[in-house]
C-alpha positions in Angstrom: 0.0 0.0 0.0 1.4 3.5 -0.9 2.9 5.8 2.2 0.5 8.6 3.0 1.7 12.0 3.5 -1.4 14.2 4.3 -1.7 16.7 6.7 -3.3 14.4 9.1 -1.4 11.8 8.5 0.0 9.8 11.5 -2.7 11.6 13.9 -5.0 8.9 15.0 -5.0 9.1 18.4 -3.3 12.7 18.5 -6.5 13.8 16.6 -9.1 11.4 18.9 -11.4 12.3 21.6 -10.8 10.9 25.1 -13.0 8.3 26.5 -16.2 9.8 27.2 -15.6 12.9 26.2 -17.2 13.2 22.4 -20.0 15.2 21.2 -20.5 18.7 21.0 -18.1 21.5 21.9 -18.9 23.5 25.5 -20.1 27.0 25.0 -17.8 28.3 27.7 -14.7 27.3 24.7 -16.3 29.9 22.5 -16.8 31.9 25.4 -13.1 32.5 27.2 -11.5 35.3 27.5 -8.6 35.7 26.2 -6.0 39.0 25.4 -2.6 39.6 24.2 0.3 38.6 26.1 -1.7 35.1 27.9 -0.1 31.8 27.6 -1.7 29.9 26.0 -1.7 25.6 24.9 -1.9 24.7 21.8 -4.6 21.4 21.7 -6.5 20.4 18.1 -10.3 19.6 19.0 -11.0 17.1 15.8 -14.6 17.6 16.1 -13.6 21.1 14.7 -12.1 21.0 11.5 -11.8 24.9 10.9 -8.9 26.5 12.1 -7.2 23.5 13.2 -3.6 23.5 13.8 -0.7 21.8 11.9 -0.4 18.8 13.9 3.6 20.1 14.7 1.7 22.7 16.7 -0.2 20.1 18.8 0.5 20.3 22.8 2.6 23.6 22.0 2.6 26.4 24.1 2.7 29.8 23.2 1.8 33.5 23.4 -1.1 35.5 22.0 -0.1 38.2 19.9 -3.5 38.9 18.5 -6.8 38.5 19.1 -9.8 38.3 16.4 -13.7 37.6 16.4 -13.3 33.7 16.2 -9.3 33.3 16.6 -6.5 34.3 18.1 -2.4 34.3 16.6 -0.3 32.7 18.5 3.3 32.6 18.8 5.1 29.4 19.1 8.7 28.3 19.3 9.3 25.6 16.7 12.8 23.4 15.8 13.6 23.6 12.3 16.9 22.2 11.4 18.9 22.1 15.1 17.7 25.7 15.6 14.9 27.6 16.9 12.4 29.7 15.2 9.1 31.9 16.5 6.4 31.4 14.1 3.1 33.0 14.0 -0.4 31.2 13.6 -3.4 31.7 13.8 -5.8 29.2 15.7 -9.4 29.6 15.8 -10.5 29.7 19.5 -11.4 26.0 20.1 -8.2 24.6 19.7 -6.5 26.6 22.8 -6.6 25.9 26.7 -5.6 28.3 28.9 -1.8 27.6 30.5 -1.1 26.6 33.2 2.9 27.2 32.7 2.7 30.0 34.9 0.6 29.3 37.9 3.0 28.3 39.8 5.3 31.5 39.2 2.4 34.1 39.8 1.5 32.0 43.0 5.4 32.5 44.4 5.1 35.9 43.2 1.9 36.7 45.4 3.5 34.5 48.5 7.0 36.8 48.2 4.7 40.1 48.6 3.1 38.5 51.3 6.4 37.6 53.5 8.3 40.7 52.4 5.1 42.8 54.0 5.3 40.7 56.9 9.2 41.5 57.0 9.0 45.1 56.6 6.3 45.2 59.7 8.3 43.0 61.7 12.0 44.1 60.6 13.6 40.7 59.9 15.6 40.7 57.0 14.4 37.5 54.4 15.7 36.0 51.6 13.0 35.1 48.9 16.0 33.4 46.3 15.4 29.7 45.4 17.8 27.3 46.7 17.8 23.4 45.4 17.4 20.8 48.1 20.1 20.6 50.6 20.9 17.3 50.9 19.8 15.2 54.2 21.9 15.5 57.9 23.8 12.9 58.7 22.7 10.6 61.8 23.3 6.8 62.7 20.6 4.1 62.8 21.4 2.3 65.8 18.6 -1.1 66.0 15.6 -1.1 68.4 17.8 -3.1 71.1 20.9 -1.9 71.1 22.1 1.2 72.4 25.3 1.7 71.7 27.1 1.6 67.8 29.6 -1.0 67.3 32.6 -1.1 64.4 33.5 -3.6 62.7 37.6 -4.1 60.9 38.5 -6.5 58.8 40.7 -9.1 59.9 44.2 -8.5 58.6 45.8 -10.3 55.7 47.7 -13.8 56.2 48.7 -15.8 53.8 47.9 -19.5 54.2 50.0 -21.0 51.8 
């Protein structure tokens, strides 16, 4: 049988509906708010087949750059050849999901202003820096019934020859 190469091609399951979860399109998809500057995920609804990305763009992240009656351009970091380029597309509106890339930043952005307020009432100087995991203290695990730690050498070398 001949190789196809469509634009679809090789997107059965990336272009399927979960479990459950076919049928219509939610109102509230059509109805999100979105401006310039959000983050945005790239996700191709196949019950929808205007507007759909290039299936490259599928499960991309990216940001909106413009924002029209039924679609928004987004741009999206793509590999081409070892190196990195921003392209601009244009998605109709139900094939993006709010990101969540960022949650996490503006949530440690809220909790800094929070504990530097609470330092300048108090005084206490704070540092609000990052630090990897310090690695675990040191202790010795003794067994439940003995009390003290014993050491054991190795006997020394003799040659039985």
């Amino acid at each position: 049988m001949p190789h196809s190469f469509g634009v679809r091609a090789r997107t059965r399951h990336m272009f399927a509906k979960k479990f459950r979860q076919h049928g219509p399109i939610h109102l509230s998809q059509y109805l999100m708010k979105v401006k310039v500057g959000d983050y945005v995920d790239i996700f191709a609804d196949p019950s929808i087949h205007k507007g759909m990305p290039h299936k490259g763009y599928h499960g991309r992240t990216g940001i909106i750059f413009n924002v029209t009656k039924s679609a928004v351009g987004v741009r999206v970091n793509k590999k081409v050849n070892g190196r990195i380029i921003e392209k601009r597309i244009h998605v109709r509106i139900e094939h993006v999901r709010h990101s969540k890339c960022q949650k996490e930043i503006l949530k440690r952005v809220v909790d800094n202003e929070k504990i530097k307020a609470e330092a300048a009432k108090t005084g206490v100087k704070v540092n609000l820096k990052r630090s990897p995991k310090l690695p675990k203290a040191g202790y010795f695990l003794v067994s439940p019934g003995e009390t003290e730690v014993t050491t054991i050498q190795p006997l020394p070398f003799s040659d039985l020859v």
